[in-house]
C-alpha positions as CSV (number, residue, x, y, z in Angstrom):
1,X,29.2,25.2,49.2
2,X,25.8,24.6,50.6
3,X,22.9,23.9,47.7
4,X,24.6,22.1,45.2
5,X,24.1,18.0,44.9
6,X,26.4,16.8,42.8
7,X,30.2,18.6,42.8
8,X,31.0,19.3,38.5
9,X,34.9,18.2,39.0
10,X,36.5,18.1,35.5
11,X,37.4,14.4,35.8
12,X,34.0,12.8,34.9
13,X,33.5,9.1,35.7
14,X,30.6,6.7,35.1
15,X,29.2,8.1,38.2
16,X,29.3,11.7,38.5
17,X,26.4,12.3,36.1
18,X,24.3,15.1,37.7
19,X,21.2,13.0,37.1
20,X,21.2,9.5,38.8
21,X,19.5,7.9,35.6
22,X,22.1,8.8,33.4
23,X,24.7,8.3,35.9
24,X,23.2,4.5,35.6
25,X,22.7,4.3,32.1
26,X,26.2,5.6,31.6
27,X,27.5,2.8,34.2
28,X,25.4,-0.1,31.9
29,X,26.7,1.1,28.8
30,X,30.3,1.4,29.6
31,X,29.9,-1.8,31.5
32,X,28.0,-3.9,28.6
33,X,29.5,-2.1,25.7
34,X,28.2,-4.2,23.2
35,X,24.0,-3.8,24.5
36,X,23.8,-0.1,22.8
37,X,25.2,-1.8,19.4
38,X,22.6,-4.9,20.2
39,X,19.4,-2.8,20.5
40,X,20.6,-0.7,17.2
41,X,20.6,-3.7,15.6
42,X,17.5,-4.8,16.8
43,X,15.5,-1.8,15.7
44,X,17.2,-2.1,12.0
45,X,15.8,-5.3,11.8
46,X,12.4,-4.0,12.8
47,X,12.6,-1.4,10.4
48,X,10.7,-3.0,6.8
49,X,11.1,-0.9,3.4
50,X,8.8,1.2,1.8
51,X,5.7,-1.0,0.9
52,X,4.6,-0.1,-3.0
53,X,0.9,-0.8,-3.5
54,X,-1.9,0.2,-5.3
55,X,-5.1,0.9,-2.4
56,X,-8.9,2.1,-3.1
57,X,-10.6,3.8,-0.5
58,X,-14.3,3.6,-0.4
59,X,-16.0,6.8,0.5
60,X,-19.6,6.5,0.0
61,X,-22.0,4.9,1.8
62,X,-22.4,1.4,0.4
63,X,-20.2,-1.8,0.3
64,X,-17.9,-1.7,-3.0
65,X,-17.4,-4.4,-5.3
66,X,-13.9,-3.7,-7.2
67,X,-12.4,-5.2,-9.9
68,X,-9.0,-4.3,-11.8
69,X,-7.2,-4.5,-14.8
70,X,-3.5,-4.4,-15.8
71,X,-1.7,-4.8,-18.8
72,X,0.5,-7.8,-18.8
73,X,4.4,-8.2,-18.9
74,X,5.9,-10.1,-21.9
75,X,9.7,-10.6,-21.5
76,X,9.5,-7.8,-18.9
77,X,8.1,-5.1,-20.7
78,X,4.4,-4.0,-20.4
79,X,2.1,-4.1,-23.6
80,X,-0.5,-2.1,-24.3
81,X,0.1,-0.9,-27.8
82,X,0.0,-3.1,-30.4
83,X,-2.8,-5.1,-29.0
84,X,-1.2,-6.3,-25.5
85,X,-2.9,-8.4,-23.6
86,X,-4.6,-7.3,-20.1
87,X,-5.2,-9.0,-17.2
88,X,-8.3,-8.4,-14.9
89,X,-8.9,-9.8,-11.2
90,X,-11.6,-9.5,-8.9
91,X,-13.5,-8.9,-7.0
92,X,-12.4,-7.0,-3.4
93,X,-15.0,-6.3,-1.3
94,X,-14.8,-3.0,0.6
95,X,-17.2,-1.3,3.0
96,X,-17.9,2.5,3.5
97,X,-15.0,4.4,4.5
98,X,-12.7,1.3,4.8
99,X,-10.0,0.9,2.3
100,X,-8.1,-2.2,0.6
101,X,-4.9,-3.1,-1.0
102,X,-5.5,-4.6,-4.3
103,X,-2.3,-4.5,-5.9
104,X,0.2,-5.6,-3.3
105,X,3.9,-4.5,-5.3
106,X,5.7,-2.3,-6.8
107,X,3.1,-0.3,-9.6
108,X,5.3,-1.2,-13.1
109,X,2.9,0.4,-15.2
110,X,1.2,3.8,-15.6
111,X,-2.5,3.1,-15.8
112,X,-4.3,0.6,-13.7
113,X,-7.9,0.2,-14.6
114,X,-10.6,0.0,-12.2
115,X,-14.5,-1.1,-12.3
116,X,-16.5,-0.7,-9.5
117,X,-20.3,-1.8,-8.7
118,X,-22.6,-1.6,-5.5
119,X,-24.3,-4.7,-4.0
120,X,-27.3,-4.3,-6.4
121,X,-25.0,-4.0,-9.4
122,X,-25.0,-0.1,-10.0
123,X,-21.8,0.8,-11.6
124,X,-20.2,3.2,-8.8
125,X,-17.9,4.6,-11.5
126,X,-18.2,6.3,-15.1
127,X,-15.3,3.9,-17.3
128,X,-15.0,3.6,-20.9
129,X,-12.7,0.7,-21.3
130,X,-13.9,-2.3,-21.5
131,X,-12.6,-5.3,-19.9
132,X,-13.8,-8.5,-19.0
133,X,-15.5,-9.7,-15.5
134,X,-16.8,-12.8,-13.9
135,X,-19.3,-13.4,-11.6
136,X,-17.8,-14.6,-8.7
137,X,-14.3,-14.4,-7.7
138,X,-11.9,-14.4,-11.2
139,X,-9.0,-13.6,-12.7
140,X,-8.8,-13.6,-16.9
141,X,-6.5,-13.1,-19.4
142,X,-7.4,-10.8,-22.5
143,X,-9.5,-8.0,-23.3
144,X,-11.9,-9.2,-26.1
145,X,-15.1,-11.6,-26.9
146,X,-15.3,-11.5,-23.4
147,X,-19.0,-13.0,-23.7
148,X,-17.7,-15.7,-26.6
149,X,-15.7,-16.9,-23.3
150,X,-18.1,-17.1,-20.6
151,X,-17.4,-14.1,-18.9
152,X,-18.9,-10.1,-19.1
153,X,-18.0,-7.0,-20.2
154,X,-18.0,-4.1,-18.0
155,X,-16.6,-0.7,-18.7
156,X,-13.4,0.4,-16.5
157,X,-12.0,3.7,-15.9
158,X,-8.4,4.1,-16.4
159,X,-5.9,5.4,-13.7
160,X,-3.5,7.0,-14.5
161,X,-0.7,6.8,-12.1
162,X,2.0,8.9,-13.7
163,X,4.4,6.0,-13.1
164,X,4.2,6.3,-9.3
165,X,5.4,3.0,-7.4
166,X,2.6,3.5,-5.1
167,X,-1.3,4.8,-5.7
168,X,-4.4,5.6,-3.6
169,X,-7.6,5.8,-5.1
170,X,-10.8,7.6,-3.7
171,X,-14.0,6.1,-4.8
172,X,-16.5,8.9,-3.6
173,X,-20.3,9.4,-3.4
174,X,-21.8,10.8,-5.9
175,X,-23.1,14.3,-5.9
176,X,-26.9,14.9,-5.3
């Protein structure tokens, strides 16, 4: 039988693979049973869950400055009837075409609103609900006599998330 390189017999040890990797692989394995279950192991370990975050992407051609709001937890439930109180944080920086992470867990409520200004102040976005802001870097409890308490009022847009764990928002450049 001229042409063939390895016989096919039907008793089929660790080395009568017809490819000599395998053949060797096949050796290691049977040889260190417990280094296939080892690297499984390993890669499961590796492996992280599903990240839930709320992310803006800046698309137009200027650097972003973002602040957000939230409506606050009390005993675990969010309130936003009934006069519930809101928290706002900012400000994130982000350039053209980069995005950023803002809200870094799981999204427990359905709208997250957002305020957004270029580096000269221009209000990148059209909101209506008014939340307070700071100046430099802040985070503040409450929604009202934001002015009685040092800080400014600015008008955010609401996003509505439709309950989503995770969110992406698009801040675009306006048309024109």
């Amino acid at each position: 039988m001229l042409g063939h390189a390895f016989s096919r017999s039907s008793r089929r040890g660790p080395m009568t693979s017809p490819c000599p990797r395998f053949s060797a692989l096949r050796f290691s394995t049977l040889r260190f049973p417990g280094l296939v279950s080892a690297i499984f192991a390993g890669l499961l370990a590796l492996a992280q869950p599903a990240r839930a975050e709320f992310t803006i992407c800046n698309q137009t051609f200027e650097m972003a400055n973002i602040a957000i709001g939230q409506a606050e937890e009390a005993g675990g439930e969010i309130q936003v009837q009934a006069g519930g109180q809101f928290l706002t944080r900012g400000w994130w920086k982000i350039g053209p075409n980069q995005c950023a992470v803002v809200i870094r867990n799981r999204l427990d409520s359905r709208y997250v609103y957002v305020f957004a200004t270029d580096i000269f102040g221009k209000e990148l976005l059209n909101g209506s609900v008014p939340l307070c802001t700071g100046i430099a870097r802040f985070s503040i409890r409450g929604q009202s006599d934001c002015a009685l308490r040092g800080h400014v009022e600015a008008p955010f847009i609401e996003v509505d998330t439709g309950l989503a764990p995770d969110w992406t928002m698009f801040i675009a450049a306006p048309d024109g």
